[in-house]
Backbone bond lengths (Angstrom), bond angles and torsions (degrees), N, CA, C in turn:
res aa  C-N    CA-C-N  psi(-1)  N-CA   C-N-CA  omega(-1)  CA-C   N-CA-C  phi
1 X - - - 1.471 - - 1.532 109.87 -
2 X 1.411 117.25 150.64 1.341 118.76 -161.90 1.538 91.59 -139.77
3 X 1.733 127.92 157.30 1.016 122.14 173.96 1.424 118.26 -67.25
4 X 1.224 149.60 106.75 1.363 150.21 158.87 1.776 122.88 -60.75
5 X 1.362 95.19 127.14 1.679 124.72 -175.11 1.961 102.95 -33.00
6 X 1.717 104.19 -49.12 1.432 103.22 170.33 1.226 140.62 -69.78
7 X 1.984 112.62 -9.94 0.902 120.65 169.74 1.808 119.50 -75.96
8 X 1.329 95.20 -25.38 1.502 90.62 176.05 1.376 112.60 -99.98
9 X 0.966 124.59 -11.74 1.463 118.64 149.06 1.431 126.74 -52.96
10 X 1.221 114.54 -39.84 1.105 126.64 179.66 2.040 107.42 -63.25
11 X 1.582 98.63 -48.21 1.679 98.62 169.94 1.131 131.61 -44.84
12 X 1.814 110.31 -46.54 1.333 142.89 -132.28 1.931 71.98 -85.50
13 X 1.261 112.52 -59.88 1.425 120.77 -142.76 1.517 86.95 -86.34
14 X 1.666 152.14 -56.11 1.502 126.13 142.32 1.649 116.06 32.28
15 X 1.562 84.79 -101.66 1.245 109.54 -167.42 1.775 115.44 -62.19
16 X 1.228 115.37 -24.32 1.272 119.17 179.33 1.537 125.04 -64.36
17 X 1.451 89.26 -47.26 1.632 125.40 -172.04 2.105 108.16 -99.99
18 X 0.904 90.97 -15.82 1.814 108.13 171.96 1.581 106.35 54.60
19 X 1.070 106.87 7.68 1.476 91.26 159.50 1.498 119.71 -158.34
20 X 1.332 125.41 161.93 1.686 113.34 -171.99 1.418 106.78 -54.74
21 X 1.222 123.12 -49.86 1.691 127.98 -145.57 1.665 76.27 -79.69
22 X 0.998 166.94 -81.90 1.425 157.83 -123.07 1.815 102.48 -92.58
23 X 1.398 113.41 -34.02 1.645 89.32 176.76 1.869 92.78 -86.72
24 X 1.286 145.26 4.01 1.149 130.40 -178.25 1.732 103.45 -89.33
25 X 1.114 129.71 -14.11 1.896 169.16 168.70 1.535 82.80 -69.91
26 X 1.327 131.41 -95.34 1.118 131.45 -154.47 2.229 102.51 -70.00
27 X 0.973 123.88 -50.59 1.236 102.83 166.89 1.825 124.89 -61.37
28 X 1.108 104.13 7.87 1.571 97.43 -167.56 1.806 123.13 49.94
29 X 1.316 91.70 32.25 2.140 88.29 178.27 1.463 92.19 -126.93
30 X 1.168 114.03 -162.84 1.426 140.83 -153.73 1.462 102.50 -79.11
31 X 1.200 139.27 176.32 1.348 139.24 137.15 1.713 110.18 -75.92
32 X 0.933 132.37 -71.21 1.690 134.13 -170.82 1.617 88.49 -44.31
33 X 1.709 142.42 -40.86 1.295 112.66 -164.75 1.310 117.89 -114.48
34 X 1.528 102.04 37.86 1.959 131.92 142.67 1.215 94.65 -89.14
35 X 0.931 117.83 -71.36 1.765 118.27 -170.64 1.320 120.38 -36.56
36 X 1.409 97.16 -49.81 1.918 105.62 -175.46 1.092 93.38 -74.14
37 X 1.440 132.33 -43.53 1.428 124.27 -156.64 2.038 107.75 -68.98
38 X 1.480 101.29 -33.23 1.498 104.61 179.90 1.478 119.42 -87.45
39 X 1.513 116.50 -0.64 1.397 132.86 164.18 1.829 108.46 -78.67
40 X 1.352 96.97 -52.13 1.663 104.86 177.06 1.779 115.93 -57.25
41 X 1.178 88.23 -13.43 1.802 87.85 178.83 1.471 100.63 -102.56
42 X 1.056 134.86 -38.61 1.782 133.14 -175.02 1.812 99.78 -77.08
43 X 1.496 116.69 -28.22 1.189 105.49 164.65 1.426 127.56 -62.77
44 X 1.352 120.26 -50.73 1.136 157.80 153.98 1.512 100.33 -31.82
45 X 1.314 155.65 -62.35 1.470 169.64 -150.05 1.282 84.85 -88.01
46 X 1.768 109.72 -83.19 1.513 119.14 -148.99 1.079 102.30 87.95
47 X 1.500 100.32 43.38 2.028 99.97 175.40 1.598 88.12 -160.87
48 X 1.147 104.76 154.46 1.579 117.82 -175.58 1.009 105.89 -100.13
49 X 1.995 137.90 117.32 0.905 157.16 156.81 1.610 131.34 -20.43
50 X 1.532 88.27 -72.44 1.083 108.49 -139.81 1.539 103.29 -136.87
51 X 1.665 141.99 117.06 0.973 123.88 167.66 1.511 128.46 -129.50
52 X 1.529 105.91 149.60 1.243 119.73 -154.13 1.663 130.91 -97.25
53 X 1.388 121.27 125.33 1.879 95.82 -148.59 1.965 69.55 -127.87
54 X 1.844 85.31 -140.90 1.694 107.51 178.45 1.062 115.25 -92.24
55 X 1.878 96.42 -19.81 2.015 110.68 -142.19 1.747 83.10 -107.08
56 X 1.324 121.50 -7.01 1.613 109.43 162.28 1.738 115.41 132.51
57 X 1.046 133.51 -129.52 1.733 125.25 172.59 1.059 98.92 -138.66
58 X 1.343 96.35 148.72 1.781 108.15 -169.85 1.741 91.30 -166.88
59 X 1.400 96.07 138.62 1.751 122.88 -162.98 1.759 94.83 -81.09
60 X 1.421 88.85 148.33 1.459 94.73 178.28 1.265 96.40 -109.68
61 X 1.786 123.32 173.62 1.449 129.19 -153.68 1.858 88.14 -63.83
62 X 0.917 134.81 -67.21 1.544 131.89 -179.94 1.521 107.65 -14.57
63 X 1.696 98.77 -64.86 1.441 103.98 -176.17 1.123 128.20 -69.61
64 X 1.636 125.36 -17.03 1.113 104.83 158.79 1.392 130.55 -75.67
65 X 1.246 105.22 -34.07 1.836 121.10 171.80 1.707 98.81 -28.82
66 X 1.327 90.28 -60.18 1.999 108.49 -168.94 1.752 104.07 -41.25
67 X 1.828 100.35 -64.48 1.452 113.39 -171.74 1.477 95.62 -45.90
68 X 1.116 128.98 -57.02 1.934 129.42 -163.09 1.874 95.29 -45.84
69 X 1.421 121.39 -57.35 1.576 101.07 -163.56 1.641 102.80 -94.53
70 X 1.159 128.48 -21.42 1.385 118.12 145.07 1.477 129.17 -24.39
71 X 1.324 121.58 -64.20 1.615 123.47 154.17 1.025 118.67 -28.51
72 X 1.351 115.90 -48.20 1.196 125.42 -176.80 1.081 150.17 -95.39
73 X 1.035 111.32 -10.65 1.655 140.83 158.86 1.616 109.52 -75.86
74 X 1.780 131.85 -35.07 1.022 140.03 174.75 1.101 94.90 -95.95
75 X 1.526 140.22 -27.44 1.778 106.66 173.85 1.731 99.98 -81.27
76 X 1.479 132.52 -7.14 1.506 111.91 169.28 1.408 109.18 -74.30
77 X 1.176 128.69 -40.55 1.033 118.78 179.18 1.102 125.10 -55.62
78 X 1.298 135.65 -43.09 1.687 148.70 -179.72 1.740 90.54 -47.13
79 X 1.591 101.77 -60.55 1.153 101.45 -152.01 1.701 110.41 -69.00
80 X 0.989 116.39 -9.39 1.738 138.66 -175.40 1.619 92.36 -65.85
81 X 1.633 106.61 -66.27 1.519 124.64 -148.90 2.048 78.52 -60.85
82 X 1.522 95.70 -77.89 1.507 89.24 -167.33 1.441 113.11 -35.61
83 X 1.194 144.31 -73.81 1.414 155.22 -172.23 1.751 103.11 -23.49
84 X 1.322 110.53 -55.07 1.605 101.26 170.81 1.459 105.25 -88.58
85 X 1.203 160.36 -10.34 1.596 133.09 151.44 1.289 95.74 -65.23
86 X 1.126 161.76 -52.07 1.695 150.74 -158.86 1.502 85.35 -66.01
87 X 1.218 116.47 -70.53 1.448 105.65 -167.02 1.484 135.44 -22.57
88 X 1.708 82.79 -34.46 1.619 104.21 -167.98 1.193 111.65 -93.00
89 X 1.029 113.31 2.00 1.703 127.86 -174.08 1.828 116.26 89.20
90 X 1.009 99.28 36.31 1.157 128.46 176.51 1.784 121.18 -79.29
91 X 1.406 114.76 77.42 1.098 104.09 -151.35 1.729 127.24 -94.26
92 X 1.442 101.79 15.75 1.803 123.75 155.94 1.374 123.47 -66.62
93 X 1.624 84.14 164.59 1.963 74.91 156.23 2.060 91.89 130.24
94 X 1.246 126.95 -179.13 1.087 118.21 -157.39 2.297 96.49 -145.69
95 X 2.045 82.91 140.62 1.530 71.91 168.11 0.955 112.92 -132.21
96 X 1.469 153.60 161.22 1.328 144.31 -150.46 2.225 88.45 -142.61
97 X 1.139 113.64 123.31 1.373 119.51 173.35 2.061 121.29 -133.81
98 X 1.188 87.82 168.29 1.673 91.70 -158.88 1.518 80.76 -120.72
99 X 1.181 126.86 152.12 1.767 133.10 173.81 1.545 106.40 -161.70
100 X 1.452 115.87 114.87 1.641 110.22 149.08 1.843 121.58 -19.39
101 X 1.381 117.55 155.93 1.380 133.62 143.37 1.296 108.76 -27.74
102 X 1.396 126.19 -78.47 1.664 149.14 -156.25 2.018 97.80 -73.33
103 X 1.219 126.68 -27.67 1.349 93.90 -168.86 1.867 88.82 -101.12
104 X 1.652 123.74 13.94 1.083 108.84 -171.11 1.394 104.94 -84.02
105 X 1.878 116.15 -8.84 1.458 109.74 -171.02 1.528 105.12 -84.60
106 X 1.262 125.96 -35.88 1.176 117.05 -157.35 1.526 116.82 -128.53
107 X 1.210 120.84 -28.84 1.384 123.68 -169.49 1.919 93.24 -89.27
108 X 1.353 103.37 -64.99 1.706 109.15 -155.71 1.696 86.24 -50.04
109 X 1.210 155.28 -56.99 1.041 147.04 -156.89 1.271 119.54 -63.57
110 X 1.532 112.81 -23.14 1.674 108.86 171.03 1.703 107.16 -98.67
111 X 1.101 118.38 -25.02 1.586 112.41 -179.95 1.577 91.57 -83.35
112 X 1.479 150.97 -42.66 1.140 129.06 -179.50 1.328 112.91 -65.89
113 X 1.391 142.84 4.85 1.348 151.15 -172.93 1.481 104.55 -89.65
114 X 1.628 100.75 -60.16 1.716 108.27 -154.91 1.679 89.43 -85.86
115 X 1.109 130.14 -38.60 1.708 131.60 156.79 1.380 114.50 -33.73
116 X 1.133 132.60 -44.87 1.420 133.92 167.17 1.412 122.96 -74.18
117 X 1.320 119.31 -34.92 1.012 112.58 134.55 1.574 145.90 33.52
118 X 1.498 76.72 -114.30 1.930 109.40 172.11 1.539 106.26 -100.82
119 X 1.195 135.74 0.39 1.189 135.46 171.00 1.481 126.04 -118.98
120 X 1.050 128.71 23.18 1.721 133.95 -148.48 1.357 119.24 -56.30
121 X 1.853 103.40 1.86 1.680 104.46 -159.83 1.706 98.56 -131.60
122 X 1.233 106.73 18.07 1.665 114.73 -174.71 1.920 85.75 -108.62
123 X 1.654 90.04 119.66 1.222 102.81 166.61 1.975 113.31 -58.17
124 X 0.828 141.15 159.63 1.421 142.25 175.84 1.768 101.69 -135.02
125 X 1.339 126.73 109.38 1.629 113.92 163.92 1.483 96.73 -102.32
126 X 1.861 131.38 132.21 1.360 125.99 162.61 1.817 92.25 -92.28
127 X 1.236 105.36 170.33 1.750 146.27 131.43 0.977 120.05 -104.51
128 X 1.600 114.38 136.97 1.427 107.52 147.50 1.498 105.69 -110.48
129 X 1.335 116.25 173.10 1.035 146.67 161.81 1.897 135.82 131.66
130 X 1.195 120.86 -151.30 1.738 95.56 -176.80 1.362 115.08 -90.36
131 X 1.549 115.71 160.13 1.191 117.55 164.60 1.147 131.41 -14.24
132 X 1.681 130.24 -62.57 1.390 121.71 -177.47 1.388 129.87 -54.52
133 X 1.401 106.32 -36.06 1.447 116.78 163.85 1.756 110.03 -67.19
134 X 1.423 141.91 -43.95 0.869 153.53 155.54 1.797 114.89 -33.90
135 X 1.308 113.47 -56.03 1.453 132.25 169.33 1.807 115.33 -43.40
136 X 1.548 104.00 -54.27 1.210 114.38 -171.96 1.719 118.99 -80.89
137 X 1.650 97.51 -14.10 1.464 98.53 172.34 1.466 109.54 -103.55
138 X 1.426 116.07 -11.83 1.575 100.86 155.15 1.513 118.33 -70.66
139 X 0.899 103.12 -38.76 1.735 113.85 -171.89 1.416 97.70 -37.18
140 X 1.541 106.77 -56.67 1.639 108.08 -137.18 2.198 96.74 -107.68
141 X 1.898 99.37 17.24 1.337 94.12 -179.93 1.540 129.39 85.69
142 X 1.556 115.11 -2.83 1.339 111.25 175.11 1.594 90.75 -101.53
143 X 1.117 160.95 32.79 1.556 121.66 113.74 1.205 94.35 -135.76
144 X 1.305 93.66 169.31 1.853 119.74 173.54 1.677 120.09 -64.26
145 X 1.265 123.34 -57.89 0.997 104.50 163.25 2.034 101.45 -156.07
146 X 1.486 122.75 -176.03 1.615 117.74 178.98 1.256 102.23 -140.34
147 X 1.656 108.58 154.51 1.075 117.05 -174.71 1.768 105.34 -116.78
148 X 1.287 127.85 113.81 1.131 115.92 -152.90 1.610 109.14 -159.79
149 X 1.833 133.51 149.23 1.230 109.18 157.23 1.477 127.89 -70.55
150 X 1.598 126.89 148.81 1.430 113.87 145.34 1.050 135.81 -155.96
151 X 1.605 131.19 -176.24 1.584 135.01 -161.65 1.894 97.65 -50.77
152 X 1.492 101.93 150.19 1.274 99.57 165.73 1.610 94.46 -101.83
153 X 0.962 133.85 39.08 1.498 126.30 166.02 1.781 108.41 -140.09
154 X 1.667 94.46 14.36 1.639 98.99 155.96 1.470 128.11 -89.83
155 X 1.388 74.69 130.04 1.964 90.41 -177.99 1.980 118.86 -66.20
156 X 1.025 123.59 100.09 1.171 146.15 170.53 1.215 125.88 -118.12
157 X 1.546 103.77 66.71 1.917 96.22 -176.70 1.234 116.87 -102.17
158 X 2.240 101.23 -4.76 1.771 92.53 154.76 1.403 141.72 -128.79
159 X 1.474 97.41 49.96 1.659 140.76 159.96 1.196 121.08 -110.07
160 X 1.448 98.86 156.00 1.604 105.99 -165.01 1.711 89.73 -129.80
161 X 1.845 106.72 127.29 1.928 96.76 173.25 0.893 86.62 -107.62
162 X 1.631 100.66 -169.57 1.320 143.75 154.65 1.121 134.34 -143.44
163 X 1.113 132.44 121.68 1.412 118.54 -178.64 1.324 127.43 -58.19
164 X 1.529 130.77 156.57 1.249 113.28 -157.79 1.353 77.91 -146.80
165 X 1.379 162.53 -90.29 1.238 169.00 -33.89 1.078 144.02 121.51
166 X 1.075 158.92 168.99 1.573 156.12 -153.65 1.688 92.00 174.60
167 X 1.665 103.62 118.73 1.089 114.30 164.93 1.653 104.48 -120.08
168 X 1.170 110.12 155.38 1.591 121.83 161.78 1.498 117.69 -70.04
169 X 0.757 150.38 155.53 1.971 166.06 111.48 0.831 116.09 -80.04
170 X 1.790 107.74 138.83 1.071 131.80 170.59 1.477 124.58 -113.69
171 X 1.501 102.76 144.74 2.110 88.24 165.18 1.409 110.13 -103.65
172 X 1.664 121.71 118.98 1.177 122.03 172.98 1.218 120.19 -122.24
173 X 1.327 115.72 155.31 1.158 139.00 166.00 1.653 131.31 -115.73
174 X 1.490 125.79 166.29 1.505 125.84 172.09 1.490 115.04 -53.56
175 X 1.014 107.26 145.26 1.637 124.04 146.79 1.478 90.37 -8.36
176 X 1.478 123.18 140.28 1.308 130.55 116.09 1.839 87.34 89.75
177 X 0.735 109.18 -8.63 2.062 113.26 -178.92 1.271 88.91 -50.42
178 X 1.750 108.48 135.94 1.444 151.41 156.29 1.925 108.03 -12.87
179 X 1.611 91.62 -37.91 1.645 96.87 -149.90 1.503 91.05 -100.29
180 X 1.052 146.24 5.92 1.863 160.46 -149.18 1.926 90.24 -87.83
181 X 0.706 105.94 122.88 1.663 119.91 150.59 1.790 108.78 90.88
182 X 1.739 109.36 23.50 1.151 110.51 150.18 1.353 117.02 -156.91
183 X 1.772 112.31 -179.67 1.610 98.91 -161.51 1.173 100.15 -115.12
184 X 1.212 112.09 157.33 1.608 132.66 -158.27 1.354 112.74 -146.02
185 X 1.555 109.50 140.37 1.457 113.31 -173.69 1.733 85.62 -106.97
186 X 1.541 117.67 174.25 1.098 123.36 -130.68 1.926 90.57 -96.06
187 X 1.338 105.08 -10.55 1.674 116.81 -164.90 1.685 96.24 -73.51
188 X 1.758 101.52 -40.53 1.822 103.61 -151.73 1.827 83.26 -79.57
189 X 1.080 159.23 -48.85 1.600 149.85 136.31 1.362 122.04 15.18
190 X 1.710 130.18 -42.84 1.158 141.99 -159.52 1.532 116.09 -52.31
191 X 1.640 107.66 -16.76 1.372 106.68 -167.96 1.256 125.51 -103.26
192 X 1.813 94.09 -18.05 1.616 97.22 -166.92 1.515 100.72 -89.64
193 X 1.466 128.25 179.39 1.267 137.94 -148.31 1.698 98.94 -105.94
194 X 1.632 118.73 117.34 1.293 146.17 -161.19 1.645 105.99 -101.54
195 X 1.339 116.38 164.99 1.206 122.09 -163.09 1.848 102.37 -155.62
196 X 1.119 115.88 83.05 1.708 123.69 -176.68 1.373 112.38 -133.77
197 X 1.738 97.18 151.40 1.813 102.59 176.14 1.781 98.62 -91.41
198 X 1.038 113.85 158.56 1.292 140.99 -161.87 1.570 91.66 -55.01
199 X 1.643 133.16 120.67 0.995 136.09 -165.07 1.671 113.04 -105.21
200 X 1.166 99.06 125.64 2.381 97.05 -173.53 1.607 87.24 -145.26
201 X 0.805 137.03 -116.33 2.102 123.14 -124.38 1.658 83.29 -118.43
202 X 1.527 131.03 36.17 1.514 118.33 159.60 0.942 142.27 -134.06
203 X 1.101 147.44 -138.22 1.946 121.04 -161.86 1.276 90.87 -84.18
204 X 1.811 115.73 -43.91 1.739 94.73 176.29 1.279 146.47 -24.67
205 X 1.563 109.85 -9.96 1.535 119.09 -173.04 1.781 100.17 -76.23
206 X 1.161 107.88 -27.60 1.550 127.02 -168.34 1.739 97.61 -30.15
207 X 1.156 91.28 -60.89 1.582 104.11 -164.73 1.743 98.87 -68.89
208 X 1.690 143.39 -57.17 1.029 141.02 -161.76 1.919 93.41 -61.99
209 X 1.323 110.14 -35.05 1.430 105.58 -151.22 1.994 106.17 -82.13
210 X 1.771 102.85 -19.94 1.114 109.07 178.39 1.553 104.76 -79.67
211 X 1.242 149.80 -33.22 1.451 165.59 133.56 1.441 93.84 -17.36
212 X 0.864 121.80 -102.20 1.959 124.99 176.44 1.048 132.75 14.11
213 X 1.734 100.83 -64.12 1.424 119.52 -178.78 1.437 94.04 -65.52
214 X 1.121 135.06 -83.45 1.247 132.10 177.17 1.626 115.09 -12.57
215 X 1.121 130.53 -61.95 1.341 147.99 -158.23 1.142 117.95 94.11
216 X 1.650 119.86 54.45 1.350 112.39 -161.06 2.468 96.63 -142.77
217 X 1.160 82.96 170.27 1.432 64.56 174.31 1.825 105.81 -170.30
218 X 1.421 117.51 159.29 1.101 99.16 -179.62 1.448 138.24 -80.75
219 X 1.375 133.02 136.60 1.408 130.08 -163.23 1.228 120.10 -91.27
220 X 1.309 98.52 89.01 2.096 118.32 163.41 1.895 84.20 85.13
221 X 1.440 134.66 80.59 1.259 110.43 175.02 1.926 110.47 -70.81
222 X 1.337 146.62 -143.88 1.048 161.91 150.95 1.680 101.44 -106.95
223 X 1.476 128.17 139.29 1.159 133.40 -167.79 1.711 85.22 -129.99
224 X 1.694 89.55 137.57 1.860 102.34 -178.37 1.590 93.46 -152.51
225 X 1.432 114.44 119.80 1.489 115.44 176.73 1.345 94.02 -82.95
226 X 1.477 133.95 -33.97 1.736 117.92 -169.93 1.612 110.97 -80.50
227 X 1.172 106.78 134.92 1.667 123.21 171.21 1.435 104.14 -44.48
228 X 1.299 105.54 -75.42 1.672 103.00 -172.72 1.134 125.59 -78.23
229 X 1.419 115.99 -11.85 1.707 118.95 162.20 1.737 108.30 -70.49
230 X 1.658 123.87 -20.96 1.606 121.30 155.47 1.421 104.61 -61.58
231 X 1.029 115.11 -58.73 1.396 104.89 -172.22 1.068 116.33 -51.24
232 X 1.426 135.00 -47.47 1.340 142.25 -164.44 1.914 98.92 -58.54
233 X 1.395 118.03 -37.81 1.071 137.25 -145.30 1.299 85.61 -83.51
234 X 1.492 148.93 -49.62 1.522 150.16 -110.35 1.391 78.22 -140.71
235 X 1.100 143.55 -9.60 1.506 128.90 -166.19 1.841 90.40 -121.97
236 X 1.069 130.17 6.17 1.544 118.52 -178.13 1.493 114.57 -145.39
237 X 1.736 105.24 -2.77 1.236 115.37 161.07 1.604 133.16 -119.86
238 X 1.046 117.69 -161.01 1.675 100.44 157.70 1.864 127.41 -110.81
239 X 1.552 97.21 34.64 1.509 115.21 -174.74 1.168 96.95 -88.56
240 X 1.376 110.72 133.52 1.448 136.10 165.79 2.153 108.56 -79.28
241 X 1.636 108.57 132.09 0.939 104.61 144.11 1.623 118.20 -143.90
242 X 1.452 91.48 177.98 1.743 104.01 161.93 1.747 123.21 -91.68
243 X 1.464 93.20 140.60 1.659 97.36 -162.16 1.972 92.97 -166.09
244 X 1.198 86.29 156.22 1.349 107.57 -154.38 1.555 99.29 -107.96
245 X 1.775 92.30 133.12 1.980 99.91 -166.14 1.526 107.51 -57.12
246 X 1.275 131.10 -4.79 1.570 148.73 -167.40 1.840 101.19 -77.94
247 X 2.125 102.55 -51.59 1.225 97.68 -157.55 2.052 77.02 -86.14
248 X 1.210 137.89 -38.37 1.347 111.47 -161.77 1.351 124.44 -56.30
249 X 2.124 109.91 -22.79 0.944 103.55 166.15 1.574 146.23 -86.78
250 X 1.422 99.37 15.82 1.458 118.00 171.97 1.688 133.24 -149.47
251 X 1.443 98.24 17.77 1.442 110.56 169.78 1.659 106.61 -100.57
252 X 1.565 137.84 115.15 1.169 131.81 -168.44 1.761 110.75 -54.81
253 X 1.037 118.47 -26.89 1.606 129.50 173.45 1.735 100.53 -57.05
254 X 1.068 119.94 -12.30 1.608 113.05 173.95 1.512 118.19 -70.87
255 X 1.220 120.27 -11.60 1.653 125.23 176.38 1.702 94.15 -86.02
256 X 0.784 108.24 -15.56 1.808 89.03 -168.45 1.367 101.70 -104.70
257 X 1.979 124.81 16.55 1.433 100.27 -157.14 1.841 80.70 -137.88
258 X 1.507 125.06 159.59 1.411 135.44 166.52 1.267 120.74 -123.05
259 X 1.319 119.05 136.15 1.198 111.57 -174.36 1.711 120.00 -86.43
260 X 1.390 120.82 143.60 1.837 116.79 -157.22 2.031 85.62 -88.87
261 X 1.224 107.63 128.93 1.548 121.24 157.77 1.543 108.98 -37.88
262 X 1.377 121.07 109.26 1.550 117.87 171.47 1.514 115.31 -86.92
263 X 1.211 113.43 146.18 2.118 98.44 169.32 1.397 92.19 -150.85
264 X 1.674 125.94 122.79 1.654 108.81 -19.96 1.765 113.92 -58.85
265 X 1.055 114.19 -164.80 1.200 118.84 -150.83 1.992 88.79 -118.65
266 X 1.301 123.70 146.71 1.747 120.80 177.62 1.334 107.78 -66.73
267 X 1.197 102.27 127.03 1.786 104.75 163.32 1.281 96.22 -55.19
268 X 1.603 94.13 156.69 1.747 134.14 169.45 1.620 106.68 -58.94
269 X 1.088 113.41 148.58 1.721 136.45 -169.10 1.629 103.57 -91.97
270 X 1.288 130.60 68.66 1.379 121.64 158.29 1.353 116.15 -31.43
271 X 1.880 133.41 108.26 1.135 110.74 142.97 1.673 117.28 -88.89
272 X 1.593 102.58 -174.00 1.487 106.05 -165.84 1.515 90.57 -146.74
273 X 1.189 125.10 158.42 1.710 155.93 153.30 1.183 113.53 -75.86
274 X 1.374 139.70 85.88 1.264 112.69 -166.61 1.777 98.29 -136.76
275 X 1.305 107.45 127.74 1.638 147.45 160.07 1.047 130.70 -18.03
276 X 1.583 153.17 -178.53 1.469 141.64 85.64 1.644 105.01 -68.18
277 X 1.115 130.33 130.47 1.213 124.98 142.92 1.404 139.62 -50.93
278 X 0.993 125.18 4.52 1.438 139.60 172.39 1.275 118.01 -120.03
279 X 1.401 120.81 -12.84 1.352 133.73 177.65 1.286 108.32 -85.37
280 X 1.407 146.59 117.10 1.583 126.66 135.46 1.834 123.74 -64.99
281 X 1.458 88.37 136.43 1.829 79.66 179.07 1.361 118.55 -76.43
282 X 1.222 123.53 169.63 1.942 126.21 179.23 1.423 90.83 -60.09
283 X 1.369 102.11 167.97 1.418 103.81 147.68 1.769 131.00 -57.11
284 X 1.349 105.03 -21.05 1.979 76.66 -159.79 1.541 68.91 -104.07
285 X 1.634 152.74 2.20 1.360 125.63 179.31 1.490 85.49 -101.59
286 X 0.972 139.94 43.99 1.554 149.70 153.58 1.518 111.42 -102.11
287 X 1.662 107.89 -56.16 1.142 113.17 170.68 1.042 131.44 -65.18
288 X 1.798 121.05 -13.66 1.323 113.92 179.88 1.603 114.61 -109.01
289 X 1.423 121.16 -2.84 1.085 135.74 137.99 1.423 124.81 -44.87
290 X 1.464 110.21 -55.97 1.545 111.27 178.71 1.967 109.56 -77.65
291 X 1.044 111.21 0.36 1.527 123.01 -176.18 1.850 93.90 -86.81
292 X 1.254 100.46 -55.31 1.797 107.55 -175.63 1.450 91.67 -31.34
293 X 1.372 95.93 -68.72 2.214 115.46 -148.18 1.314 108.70 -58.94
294 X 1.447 100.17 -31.19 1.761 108.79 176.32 1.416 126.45 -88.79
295 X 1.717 111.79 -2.27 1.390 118.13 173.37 1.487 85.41 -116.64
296 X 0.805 149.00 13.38 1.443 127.34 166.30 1.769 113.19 -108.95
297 X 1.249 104.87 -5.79 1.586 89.99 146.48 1.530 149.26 -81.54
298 X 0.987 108.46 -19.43 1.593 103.15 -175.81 1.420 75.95 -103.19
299 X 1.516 162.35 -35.26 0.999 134.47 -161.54 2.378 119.21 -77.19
300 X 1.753 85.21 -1.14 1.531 106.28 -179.83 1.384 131.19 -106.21
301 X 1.177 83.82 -20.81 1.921 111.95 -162.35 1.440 92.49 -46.07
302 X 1.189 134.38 145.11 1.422 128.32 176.09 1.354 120.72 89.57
303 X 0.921 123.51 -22.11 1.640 131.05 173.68 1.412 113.72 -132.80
304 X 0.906 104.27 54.54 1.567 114.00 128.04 1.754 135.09 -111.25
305 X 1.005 112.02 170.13 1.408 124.86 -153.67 1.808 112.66 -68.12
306 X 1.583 106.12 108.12 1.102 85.63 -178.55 0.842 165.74 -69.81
């Protein structure tokens, strides 16, 4: 006996749908041949899957291990089937992408334009948000690839980047803020009241890591995963955040906000393109990858770091 393609379908859709009778609904088969099918795999293992209470099914450490290349074994395949209809001139098919805050103002809106285009029948799903979340859905096959900043002391030895861009950051504040009409290095800041999304492997560290050296750090900041709910925040209080010269120039909350004089001044925001290495992309999520890299030059040229 060998693992079979329906047995992990059968998992995949489990856990999706949280219970047998609804992923047996969503596969269109039986209930007993989910059941058999998720018995034939714990037989098969010699490890118990899957366990069963009042409060519903929930994977045991085995099973989740299992669920991780399950994803992944059914997102190669998808991507197999599509890859030869594109080939063939096949012009469907689906792309799943990860994107920073900052390239959602200005770049994704002209490469999702001229992409539609020539493609009008390729589903597109974006994300936003940071790398780590971005990281873990390449890993495990829910997107194709992200465009994002990150640590140069992140471990990625099974991704492939590219550089894509260099944006500037800024620290701003409201109209008329306390801190307006002198310059400040990022330490003499530490006290007044901050406004950040929860910071792990991206340029955001910039600011915790310049604090550090010092031995200094910020006190109780406010944490906001939405872009424009920071803004909203920094433009009606006296919280300082970080934000990228990309979103000031196209979030309307940029008239109400100033940027505080830094000395030294924040390095530039490397983004990157970044892969599975073991994955090849379809063709048209090839093409719209190479659309990013090729609209993000003339829209950069000039700002990068001098």
């Amino acid at each position: 006996m060998t693992i079979k393609i329906n047995q992990l379908k059968c998992l995949v859709m489990i856990v999706e749908h949280g219970s047998i009778r609804a992923a047996s609904r969503a596969l269109n088969i039986s209930q007993p041949a989910v059941t058999r099918a998720i018995k034939e795999l714990e037989v098969y293992l010699g490890a118990q899957i899957v366990h069963r209470s009042t409060q519903g099914i929930t994977l045991t450490e085995p099973g989740q291990q299992l669920l991780c290349h399950a994803n992944l074994v059914l997102r190669e395949l998808h991507l197999a089937e599509e890859s030869f209809k594109q080939a063939s001139g096949h012009q469907y098919g689906s792309i799943n992408i990860g994107i920073g805050a900052s390239i959602a103002c200005e770049l994704m809106p002209q490469v999702i334009r001229k992409f539609r285009e020539k493609y009008p029948y390729v589903k597109i799903k974006i994300q936003e948000g940071q790398l780590e979340a971005h990281i873990e859905n390449l890993r495990h096959g829910k997107i194709d690839f992200a465009i994002n900043t990150l640590q140069p002391n992140m471990e990625l030895h099974d991704f492939q980047r590219e550089k894509i861009m260099e944006i500037p950051f800024k620290l701003v504040v409201r109209k008329h803020h306390p801190t307006l009409g002198g310059s400040y290095s990022i330490e003499d800041l530490q006290d007044y009241d901050w406004v950040m999304p929860t910071t792990r492997s991206s340029y955001l560290n910039t600011v915790y890591d310049a604090l550090s050296k010092h031995g200094k750090h910020l006190n109780n900041p406010i944490t906001c995963e939405s872009y424009l709910s920071t803004l909203a925040i920094i433009s009606q209080t006296d919280c300082i955040g970080l934000v990228s010269e990309t979103a000031l120039e196209h979030y309307s909350y940029s008239s109400l906000l100033d940027e505080i004089p830094l000395n030294p001044p924040l390095p530039h925001a490397t983004y990157y393109l970044v892969s599975r290495r073991s994955s090849q992309l379809t063709p048209v999520a090839q093409e719209l990858a190479q659309l990013f890299m090729y609209q993000a030059r003339p829209l950069f040229t000039g700002r990068e770091q001098p």
